[in-house]
C-alpha atoms as one frame of an Amber mdcrd trajectory, in Angstrom:
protein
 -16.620 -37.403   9.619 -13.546 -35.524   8.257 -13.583 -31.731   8.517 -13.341
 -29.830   5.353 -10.535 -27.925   4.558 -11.264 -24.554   3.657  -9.594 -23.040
   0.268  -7.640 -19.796   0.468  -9.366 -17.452  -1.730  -6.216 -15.518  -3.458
  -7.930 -14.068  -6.401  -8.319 -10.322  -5.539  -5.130 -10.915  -4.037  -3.742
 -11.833  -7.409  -5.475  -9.320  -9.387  -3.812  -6.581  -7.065  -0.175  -8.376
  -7.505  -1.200  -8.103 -11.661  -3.328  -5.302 -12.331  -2.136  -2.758  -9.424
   1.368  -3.412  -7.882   3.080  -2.326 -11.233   0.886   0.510 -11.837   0.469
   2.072  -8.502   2.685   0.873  -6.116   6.066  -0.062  -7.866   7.270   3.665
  -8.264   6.469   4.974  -4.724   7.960   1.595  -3.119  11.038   1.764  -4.968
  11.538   5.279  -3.847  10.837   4.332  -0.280  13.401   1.724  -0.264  16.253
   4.822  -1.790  15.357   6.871   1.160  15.455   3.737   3.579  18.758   2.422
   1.755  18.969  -0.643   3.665  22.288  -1.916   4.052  23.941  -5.750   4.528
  23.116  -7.523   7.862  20.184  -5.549   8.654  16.598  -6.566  10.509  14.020
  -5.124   8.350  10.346  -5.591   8.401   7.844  -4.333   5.915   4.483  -3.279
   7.856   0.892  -4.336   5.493   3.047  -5.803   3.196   0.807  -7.183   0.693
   1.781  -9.088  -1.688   5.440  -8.358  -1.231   6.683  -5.642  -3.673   8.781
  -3.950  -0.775  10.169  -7.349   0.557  11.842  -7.773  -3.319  13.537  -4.654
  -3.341  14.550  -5.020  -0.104  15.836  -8.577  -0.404  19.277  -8.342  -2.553
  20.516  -5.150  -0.813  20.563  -6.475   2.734  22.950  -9.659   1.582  24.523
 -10.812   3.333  23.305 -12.111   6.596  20.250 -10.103   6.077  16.852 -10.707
   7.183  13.663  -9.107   5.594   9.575  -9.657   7.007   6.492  -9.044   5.323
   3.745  -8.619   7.782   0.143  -8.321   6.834  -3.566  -8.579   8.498  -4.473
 -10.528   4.952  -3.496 -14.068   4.620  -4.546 -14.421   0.770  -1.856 -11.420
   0.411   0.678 -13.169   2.386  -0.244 -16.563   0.317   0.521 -14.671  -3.011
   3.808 -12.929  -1.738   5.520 -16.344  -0.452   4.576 -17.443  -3.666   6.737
 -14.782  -5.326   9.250 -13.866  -3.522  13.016 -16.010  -3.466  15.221 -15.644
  -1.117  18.798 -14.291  -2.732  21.213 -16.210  -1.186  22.531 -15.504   2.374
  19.134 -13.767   3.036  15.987 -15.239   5.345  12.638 -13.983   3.775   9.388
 -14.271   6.710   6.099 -13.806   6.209   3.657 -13.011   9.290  -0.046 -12.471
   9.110  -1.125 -10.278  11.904  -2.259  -6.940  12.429   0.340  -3.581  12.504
  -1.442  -2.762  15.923  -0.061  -5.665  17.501   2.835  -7.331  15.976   4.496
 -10.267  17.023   8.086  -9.217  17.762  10.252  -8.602  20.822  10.645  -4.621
  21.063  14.044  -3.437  19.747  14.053  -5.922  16.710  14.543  -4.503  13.683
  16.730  -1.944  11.855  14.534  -0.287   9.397  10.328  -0.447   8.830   8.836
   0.263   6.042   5.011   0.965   6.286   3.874   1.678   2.298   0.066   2.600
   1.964  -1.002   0.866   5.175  -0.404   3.640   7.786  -4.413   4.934   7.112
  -5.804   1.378   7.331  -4.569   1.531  10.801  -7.987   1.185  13.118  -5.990
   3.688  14.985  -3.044   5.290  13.313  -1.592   7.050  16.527  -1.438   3.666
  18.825  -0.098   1.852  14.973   2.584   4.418  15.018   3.984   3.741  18.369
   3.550  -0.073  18.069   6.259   0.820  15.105   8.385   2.760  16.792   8.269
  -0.573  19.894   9.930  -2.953  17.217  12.522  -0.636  16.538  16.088  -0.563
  17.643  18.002   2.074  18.752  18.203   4.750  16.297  16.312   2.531  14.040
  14.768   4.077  10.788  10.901   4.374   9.797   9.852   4.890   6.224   6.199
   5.251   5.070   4.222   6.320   1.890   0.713   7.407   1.595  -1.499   8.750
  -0.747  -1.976  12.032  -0.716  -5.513  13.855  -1.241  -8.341  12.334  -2.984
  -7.994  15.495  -5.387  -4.104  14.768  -6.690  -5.258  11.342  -7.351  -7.181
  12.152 -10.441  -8.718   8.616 -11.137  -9.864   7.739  -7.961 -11.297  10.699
  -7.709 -13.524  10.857 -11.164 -14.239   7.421  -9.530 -15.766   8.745  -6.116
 -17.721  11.187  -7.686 -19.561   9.258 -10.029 -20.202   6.389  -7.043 -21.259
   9.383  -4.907 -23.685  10.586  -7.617 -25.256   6.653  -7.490 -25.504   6.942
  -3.364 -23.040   3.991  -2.898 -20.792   4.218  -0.193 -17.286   5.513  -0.734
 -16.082   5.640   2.959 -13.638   2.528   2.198 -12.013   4.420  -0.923 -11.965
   8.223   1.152 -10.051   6.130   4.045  -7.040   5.746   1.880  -6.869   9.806
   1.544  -6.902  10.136   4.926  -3.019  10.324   5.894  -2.107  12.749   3.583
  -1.542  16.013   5.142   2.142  16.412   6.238   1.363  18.457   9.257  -0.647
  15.878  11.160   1.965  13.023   9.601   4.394  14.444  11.483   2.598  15.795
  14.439   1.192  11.842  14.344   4.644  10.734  14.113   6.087  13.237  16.660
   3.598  12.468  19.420   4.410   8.581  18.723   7.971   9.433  20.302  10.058
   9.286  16.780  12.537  12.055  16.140  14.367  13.869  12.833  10.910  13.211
  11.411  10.553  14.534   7.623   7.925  14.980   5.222   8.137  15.245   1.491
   5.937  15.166  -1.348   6.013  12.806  -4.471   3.972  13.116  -7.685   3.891
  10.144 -10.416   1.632   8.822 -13.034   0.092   5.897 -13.489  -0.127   4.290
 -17.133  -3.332   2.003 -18.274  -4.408   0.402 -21.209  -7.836   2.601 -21.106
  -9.872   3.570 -18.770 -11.996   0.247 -18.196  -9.087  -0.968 -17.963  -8.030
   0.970 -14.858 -11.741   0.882 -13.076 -11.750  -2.966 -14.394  -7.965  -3.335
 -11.939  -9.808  -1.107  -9.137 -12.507  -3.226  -9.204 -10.166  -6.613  -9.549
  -7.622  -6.251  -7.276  -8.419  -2.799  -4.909  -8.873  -3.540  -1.197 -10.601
  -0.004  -0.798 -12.534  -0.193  -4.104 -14.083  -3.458  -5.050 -17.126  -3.420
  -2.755 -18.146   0.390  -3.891 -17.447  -0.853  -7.460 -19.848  -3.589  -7.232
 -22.346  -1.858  -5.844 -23.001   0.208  -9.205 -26.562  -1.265 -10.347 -25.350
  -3.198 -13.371 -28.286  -1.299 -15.312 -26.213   2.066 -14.672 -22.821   0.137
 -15.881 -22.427   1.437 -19.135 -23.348   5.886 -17.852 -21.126   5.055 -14.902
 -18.456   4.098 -17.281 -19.388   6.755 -19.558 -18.665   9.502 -16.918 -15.659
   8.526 -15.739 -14.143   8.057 -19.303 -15.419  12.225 -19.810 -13.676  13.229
 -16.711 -10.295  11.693 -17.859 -10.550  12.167 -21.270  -7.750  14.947 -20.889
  -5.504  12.342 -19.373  -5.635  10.298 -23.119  -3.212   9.252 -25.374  -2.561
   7.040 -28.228  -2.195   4.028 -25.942  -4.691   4.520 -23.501  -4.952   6.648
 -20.004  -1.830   8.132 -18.125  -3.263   9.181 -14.936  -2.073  11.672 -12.147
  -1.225  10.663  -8.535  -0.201  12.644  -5.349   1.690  10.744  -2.532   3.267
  11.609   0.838   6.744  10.034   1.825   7.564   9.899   5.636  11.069   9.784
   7.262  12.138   9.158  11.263  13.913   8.064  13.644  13.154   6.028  17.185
């Protein structure tokens, strides 16, 4: 009897490449890859990559004789980003799924790493940290962005409380607040063995249509937020809506909801 062939399941992946990557994670990636400023003939590798955003700004700037590698635990994300992403000419674009804990590179491999909102999915951000700092060369560079608190995220955080209020449980979503203070980021970072490590703080604002619209992509496309989401009894629906739309009513405009966000840039060296 022939085996069946299990389909990839890419949608959430999809929804987050749609609904989130140019709302949430465009700005703060772009900036990453300015501080990084990768430069022709360089190694780089982009650490719970997702569906890629990091690998296309990185792509053209490394030319020539470049090479650029997404890595990431998720293999629907790495399906979507090799669907995406083109390799300019004289650059080699890899994708790896594996885990940031234990990569699959020699030691001393790559120029640059970018890490960009993965660094508090780590299972254990310390050991993550110095599995980094292994696949670097020699004065090799380490940029990473994470969200800041829960509180300077002003969506996610009307979101929380009104889950919290319904007893579902938002340990998934607080997990993605959890890197955010720059003291332990760079006493993390420190006690990891990196060196010239920096800290600085970036604020932005994240434009939806409404906001359904912007609990509709949470719920879509949000690795931390669509099992909470769908746990809200769909007889409470419409008052969970309704609560969350009052908390950010003050974030309104003409064309819908322009929502705070707090996020933490790190810098350093091996």
């Amino acid at each position: 009897m022939a085996e069946t062939v299990k389909t990839l399941d890419t949608t959430a992946a999809e929804a987050y490449e749609k609904l989130l990557v140019p709302t949430l994670n465009r700005q703060p990636a772009a900036e990453a890859v300015e501080l990084a400023a990768p430069r022709p003939g360089e190694q780089v590798l982009d650490v719970a990559c997702g569906t890629g955003i990091a690998v296309r700004l990185v792509a053209p700037r490394i030319a020539p004789r470049g090479k650029v590698t997404g890595l990431d635990i998720d293999p629907a994300m790495i399906a979507v980003a090799r669907s995406l992403v083109r390799s300019p000419d004289g650059v080699t674009v890899e994708w790896r799924c594996a885990s940031g804990m234990e990569m699959p590179f020699e030691s001393g491999t790559f120029d640059l790493v970018l890490c960009l909102q993965g660094l508090q999915y780590l299972p254990d951000c310390a050991a993550g940290l110095a599995e980094i700092r292994r696949v670097l060369k020699p004065e090799g560079r380490f940029v990473a962005v994470v969200w800041s608190s829960l509180e300077e995220c002003k969506g996610q955080h009307a979101i929380v409380q009104a889950l919290k209020r319904r007893n579902v449980d938002v340990t998934p979503i607080l997990k993605a607040y959890t890197m955010g203070d720059p003291v332990r980021m760079r006493k993390l970072s420190q006690g990891a063995g990196f060196r010239k490590v920096e800290t600085r703080s970036g604020a932005m604002t994240a434009r939806f249509a409404s906001t359904n619209h912007f609990i509709d992509a949470l719920a879509a496309g949000g690795p931390a937020s669509r099992l909470a989401l769908s746990k809200v009894p769909e007889g409470q629906r419409s008052e969970f809506l309704r609560e969350i739309r009052t908390a950010l009513r003050q974030y309104e405009d003409k064309e819908g909801v322009v929502l705070p966000l707090g996020y933490l840039v790190l810098m350093a060296r091996k």
